[in-house]
Structure formats: structure tokens, C-alpha cells
C-alpha positions in Angstrom: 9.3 -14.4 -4.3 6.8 -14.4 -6.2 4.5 -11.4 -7.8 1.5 -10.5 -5.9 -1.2 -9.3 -8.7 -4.2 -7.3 -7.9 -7.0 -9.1 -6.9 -9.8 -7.2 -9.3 -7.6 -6.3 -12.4 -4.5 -8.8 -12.3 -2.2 -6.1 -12.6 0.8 -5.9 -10.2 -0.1 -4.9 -7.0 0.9 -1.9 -5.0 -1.2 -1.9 -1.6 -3.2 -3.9 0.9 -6.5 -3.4 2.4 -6.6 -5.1 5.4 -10.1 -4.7 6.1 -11.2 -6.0 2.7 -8.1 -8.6 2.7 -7.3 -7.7 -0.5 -4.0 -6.6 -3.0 -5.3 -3.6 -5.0 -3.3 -1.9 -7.6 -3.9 2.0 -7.5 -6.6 2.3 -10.0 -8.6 -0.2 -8.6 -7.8 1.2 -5.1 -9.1 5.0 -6.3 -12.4 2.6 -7.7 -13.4 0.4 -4.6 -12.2 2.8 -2.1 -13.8 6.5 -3.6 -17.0 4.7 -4.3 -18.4 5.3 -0.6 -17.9 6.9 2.7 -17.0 3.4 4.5 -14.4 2.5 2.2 -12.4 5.6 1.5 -12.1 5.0 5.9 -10.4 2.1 5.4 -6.4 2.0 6.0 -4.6 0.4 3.1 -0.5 -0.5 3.4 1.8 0.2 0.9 3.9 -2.5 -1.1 7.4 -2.2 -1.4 7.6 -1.7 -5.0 10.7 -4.3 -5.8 10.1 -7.1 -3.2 6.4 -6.3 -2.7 6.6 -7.1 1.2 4.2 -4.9 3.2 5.9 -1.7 4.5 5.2 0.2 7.8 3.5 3.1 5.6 -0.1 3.2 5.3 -2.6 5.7 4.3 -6.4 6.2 4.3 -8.6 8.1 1.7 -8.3 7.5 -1.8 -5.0 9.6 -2.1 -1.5 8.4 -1.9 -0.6 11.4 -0.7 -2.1 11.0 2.7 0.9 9.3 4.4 -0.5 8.8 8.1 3.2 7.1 9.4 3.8 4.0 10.9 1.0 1.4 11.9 2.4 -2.4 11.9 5.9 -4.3 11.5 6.8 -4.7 7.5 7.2 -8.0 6.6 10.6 -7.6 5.6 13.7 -10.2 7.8 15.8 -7.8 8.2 16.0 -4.1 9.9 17.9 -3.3 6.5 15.3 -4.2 4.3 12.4 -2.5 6.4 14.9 1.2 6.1 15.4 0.6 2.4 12.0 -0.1 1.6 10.2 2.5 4.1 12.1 5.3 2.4 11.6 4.4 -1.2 7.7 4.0 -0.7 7.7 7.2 1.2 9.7 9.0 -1.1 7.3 8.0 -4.1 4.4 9.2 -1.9 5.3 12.0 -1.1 6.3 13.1 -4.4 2.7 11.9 -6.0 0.5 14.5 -3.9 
């Protein structure tokens, strides 16, 4: 697989705004979405950070800490992959708060 890169910066990327349609590393996700009302709303998923499939973790705000749960089916083939991934990205959120 390839490397996603962020859309604004070309740095890796880390989440996905799927009302903008975009992959956002977190700088540039603290920029677009803390620069208004509207977008700090919007619900961005998390990457997994190895494979960088989409995880079932999302969050809304401009904090990573703000863990809302489960929203949507990873993109990951396997149950396996979905467990290992889910943890990890919840792990590092919830230690970033």
C-alpha cells in the first residue's frame, strides 16, 4: 500500500474529513478545522498509523482527545486487523489529551 500524504502540506497523513473529502495531517487538521465554528463540527476518522486504512474511531473538535467511539466499518479485510488497529489509534488518543 501505498502512503496517503496530507492533502494541504504533503506530510503523512493521520485522519480524514469526510465532509471536506480530504487526508489532513494533525497540524493542518488543528488549522482548517479551529479556524471556524462549521469546521471544528465536522467529524474527522482516524488513520491507522502503520497501514493507514481508516479506523472505526473518529472525533470532532480540533482535539484528538475527543474520542466520540465507533461511527463506520474500518477499511481493514480482516476482523484482526480492525482489533489491532482500533486499539493502537485509541491508545495514542487517549494518551494525547
Amino acid at each position: 500500500m501505498s502512503t496517503i500524504f496530507c492533502e494541504l502540506c504533503s506530510s503523512k497523513a493521520s485522519l480524514y474529513c469526510e465532509a471536506d473529502d480530504a487526508f489532513l495531517c494533525r497540524n493542518c487538521d488543528k488549522k482548517v478545522h479551529g479556524a471556524n465554528f462549521l469546521a471544528f463540527r465536522h467529524v474527522r476518522y482516524l488513520l491507522c498509523s502503520s497501514c493507514q486504512n481508516l479506523t472505526v474511531l473518529y472525533f470532532s473538535g480540533s482535539s484528538f482527545g475527543m474520542v466520540l467511539g465507533a461511527g463506520r466499518r474500518s477499511s481493514h479485510r480482516d476482523s484482526k486487523a480492525d482489533e489491532e488497529c482500533s486499539r493502537f489509534a485509541k491508545k495514542r488518543t487517549t494518551l494525547s489529551i
